[in-house]
ROKEGU-815114 format. One line per 5 residues: number of its first residue (from 1); their letters; for each residue x, y, z of C-alpha. Coordinates in Angstrom, 3 decimals, decimal comma. Layout:
% ROKEGU-815114
NUM	A	X Y Z ~ ...
% end
This chain:
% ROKEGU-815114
1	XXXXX	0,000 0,000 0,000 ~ 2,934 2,069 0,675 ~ 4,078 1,908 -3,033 ~ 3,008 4,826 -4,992 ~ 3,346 2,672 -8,323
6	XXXXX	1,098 0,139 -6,751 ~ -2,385 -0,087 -7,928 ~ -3,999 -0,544 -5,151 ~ -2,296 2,375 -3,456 ~ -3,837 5,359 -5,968
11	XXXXX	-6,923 4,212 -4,893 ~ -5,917 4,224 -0,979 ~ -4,839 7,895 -2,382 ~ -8,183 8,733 -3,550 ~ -10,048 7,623 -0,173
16	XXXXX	-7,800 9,650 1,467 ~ -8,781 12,688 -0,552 ~ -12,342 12,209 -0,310 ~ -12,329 11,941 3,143 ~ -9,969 15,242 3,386
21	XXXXX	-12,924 16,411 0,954 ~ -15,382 15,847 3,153 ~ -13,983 17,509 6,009 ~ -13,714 20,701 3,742 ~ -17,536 20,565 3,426
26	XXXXX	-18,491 19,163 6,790 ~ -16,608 22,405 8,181 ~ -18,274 24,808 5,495 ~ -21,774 23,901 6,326 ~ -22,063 23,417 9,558
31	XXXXX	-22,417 27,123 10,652 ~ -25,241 27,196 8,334 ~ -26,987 24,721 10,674 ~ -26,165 26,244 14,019 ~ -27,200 29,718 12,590
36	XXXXX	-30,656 29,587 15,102 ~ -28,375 28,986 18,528 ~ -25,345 30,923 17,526 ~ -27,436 34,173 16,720 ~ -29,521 33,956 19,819
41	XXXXX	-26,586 33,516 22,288 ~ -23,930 36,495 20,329 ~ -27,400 38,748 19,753 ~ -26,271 38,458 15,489 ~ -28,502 39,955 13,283
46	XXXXX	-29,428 38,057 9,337 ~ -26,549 40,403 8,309 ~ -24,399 39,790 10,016 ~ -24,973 35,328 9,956 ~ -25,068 36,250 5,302
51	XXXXX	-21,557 37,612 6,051 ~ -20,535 34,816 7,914 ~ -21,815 32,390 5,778 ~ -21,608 34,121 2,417 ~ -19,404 37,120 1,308
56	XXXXX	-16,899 37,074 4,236 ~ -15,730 33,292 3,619 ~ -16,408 33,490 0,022 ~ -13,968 36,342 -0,820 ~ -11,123 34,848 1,119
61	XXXXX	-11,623 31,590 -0,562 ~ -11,980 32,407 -3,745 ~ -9,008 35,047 -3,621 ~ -6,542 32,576 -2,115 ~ -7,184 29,443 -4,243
66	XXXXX	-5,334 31,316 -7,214 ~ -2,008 32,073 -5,370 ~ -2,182 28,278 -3,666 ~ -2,993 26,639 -6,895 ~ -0,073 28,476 -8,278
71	XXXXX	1,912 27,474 -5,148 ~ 0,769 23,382 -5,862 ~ 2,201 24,015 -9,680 ~ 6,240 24,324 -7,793 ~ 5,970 22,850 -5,044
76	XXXXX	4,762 19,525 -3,091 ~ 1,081 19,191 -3,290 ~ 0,557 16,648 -0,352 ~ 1,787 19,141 2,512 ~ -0,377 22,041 0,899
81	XXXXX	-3,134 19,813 1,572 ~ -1,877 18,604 4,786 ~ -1,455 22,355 5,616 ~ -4,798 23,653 4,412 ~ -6,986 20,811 6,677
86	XXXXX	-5,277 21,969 9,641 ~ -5,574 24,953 9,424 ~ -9,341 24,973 8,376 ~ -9,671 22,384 11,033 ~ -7,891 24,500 13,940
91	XXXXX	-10,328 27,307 12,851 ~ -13,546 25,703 13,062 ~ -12,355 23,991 15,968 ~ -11,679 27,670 17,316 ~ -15,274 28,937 15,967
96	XXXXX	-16,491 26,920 19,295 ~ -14,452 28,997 21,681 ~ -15,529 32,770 20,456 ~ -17,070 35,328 22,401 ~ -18,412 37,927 19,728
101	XXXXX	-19,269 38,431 16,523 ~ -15,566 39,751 15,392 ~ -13,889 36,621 16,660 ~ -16,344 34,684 14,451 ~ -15,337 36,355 11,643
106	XXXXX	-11,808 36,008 11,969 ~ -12,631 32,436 12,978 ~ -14,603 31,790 9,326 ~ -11,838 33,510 7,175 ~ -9,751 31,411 8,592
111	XXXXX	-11,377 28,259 7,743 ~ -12,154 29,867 4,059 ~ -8,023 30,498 3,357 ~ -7,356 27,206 4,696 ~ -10,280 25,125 2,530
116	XXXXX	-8,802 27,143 -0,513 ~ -6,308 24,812 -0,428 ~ -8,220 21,656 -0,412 ~ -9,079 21,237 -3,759 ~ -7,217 22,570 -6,603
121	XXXXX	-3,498 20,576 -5,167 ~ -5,955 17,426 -4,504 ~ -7,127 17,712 -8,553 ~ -3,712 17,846 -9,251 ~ -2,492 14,864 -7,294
126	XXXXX	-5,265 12,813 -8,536 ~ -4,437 13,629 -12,170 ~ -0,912 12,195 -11,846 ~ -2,281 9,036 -10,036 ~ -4,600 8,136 -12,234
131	XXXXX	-4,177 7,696 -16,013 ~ -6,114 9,301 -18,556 ~ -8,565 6,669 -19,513 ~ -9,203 6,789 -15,350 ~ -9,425 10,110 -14,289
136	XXXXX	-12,797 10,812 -15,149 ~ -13,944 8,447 -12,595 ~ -11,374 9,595 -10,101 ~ -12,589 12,562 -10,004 ~ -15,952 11,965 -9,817
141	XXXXX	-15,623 9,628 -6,860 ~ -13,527 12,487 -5,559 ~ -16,348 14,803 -5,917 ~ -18,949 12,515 -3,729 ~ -16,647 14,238 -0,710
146	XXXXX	-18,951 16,988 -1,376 ~ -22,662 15,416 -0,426 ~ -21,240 13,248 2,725 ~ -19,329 16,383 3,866 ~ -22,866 18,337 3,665
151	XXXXX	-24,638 15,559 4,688 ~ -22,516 14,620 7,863 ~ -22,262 18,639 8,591 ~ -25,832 18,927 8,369 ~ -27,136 16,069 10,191
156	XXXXX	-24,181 15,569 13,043 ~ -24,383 19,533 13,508 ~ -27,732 19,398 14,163 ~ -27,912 16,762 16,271 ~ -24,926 17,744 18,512
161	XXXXX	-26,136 21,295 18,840 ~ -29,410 20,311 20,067 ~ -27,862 17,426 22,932 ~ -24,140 19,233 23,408 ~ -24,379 23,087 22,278
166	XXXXX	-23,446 24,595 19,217 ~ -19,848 24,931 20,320 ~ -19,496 21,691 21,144 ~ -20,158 20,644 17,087 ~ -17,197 22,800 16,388
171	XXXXX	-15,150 21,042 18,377 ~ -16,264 17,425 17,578 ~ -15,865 18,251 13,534 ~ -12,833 20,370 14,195 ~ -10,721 18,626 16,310
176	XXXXX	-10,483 14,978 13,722 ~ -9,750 17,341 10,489 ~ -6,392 17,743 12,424 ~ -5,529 14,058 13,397 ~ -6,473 13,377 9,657
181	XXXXX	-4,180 16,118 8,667 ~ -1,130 13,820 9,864 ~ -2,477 10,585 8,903 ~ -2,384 12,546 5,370 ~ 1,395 13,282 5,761
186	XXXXX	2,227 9,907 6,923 ~ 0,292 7,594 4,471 ~ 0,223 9,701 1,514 ~ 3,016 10,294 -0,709 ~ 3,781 13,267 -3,310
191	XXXXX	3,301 11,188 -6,883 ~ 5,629 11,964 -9,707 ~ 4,168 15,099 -12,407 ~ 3,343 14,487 -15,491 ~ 5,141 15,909 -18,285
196	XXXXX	2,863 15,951 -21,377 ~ 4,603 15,812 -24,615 ~ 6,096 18,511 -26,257 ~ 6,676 19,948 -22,871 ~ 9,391 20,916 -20,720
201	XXXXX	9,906 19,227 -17,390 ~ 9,565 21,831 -14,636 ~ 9,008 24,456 -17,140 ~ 5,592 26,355 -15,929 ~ 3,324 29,103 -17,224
206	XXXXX	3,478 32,611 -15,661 ~ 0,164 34,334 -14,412 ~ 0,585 36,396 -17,558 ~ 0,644 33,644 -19,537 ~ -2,031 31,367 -18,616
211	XXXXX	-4,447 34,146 -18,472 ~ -3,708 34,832 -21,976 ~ -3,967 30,938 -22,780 ~ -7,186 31,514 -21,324 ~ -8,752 34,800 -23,110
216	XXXXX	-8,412 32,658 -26,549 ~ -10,673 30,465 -25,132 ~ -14,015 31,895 -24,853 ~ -15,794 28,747 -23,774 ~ -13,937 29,082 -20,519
221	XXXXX	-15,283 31,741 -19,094 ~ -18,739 30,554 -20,607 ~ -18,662 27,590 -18,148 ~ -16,841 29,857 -15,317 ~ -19,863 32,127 -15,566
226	XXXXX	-22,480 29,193 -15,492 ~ -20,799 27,540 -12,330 ~ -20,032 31,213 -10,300 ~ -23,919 31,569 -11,430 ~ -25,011 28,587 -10,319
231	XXXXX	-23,293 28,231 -6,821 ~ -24,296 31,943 -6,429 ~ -28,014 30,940 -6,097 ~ -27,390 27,736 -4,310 ~ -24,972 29,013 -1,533
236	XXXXX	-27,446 31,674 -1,072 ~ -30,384 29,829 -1,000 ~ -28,900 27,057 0,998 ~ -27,567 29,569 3,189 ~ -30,614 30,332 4,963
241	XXXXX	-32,891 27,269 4,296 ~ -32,335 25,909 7,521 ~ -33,142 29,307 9,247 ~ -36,891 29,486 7,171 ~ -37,866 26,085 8,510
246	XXXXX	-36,835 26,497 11,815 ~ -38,817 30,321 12,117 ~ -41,777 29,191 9,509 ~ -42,413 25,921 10,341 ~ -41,250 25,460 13,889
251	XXXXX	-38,435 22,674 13,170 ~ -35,794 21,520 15,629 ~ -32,381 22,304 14,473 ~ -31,646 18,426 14,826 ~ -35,179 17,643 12,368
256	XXXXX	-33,789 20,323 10,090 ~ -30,130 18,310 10,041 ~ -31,859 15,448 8,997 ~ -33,867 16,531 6,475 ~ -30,893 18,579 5,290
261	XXXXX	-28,297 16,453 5,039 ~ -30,709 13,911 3,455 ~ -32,365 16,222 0,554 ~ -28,395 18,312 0,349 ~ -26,714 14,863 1,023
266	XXXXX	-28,495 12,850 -2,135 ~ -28,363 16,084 -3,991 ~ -32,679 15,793 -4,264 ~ -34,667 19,066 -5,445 ~ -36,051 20,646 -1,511
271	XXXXX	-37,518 23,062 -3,710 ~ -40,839 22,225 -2,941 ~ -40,491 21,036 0,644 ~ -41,661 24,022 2,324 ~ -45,285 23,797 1,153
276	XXXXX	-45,539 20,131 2,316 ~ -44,659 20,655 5,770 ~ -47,503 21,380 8,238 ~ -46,968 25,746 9,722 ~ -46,586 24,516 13,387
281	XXXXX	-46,650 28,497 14,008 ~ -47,237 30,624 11,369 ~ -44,969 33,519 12,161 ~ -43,054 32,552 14,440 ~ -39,757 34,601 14,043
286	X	-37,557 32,708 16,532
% end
């Protein structure tokens, strides 16, 4: 298992990554789901808890992923992953030990530099694994980190908030992200790059450059447009889902875990949910 030329071992790789994955997405979500307990003991205000969840952590993430994915291109791509989980995990674990609303913050953009380094050195590790006629399904497998991570973060945040406190979840999601972190840098090895032909080993594209490569390729930003687009209305609208059943329809935070991370976790349409469930209290703002 310990041989990276082993078959076997690329997919021991991939499990890994998943899992680390999943972490990145179990620590994402799970402030959406103690929104209700979290605003009511710090006093927060909608504002404020769209910040938290939204703009704050999406700005940071979104601005560091370029410099780290141009960091994975030179340098070893395991220990930038390695790096990243613990320090996304420290910070959530952290999230359960603030006192205000400023902490939280700092807490959150913490978690969104470190999860900007999740992803785009995992892609790259998994594309040197796995061959070409493989990577599809790599990658796909890789991607099913996403719906357990919401779906654990959804219904284990939940249920812990409601039986432990809200900063107890922190803590129990946190605190694992960082023994994983070194079970990462012990089991996982850096895999050889691959050189495509007609290129030069070790040779790589400047910012310039690969923004140019990129502006003769108008399809790009096409399907860069669609996704940003896309997540736009689902972050937003996930964002405060939980918070509308719990006021509107007088849900438990642990009820709205489950049906959260079930609906989120199979990736089903909760469109329509809402209107099916019964208005316990029609009103109710709490």
């Amino acid at each position: 298992m310990t041989d990276p030329q082993s078959n076997n071992y690329k997919w021991f790789v991939l499990a890994i990554l998943t899992v680390v994955y999943a972490f990145n997405f179990i620590d994402r979500q799970i402030l959406v789901i103690l929104q209700k307990p979290i605003k009511a003991e710090l006093g927060l205000s909608d504002t404020q808890l769209g910040l938290l969840t939204g703009f704050s952590f999406a700005v940071v993430y979104v601005t560091a992923g370029v410099p780290i994915a141009w960091l994975a291109d030179r340098s070893n791509r395991r220990n930038i992953v390695a790096l990243s989980l613990g320090i996304w995990s420290v910070m959530t674990a952290l999230s359960g030990m603030v006192q205000n609303y400023t902490q939280l913050l700092l807490a959150r953009l913490g978690v969104g530099l470190g999860e900007a380094g999740g992803s785009p050195p995992s892609h790259s590790m998994l594309s040197d694994y796995f061959p070409e006629e493989q990577r599809g399904t790599a990658l796909s497998i890789y991607t099913t980190g996403i719906y357990l991570g919401i779906f654990f973060g959804y219904f284990a945040g939940g249920w812990i908030a409601d039986n432990y406190g809200w900063r107890n979840a922190f803590f129990i999601v946190g605190i694992p992200g960082v023994v994983l972190a070194f079970l990462l840098l012990l089991l996982v090895r850096e895999p050889p790059r691959t050189v495509l032909p007609n290129e030069v080993e070790n040779e790589k594209a400047s910012f310039k450059e690969t923004i140019v490569f990129l502006l003769q390729r108008p399809a790009f930003w096409w399907i860069a447009l669609g996704c940003s687009t896309a997540s736009f209305v689902g972050y937003g609208n996930g964002n405060f889902f939980p918070s509308l059943l719990i006021r509107n329809y007088g849900l438990t935070v642990t009820e709205v875990g489950m049906f959260m991370g079930v609906i989120s976790g199979i990736h089903w349409d909760a469109g329509n949910l809402p209107r099916r469930l019964p208005r316990r209290s029609v009103g109710q703002t709490r």
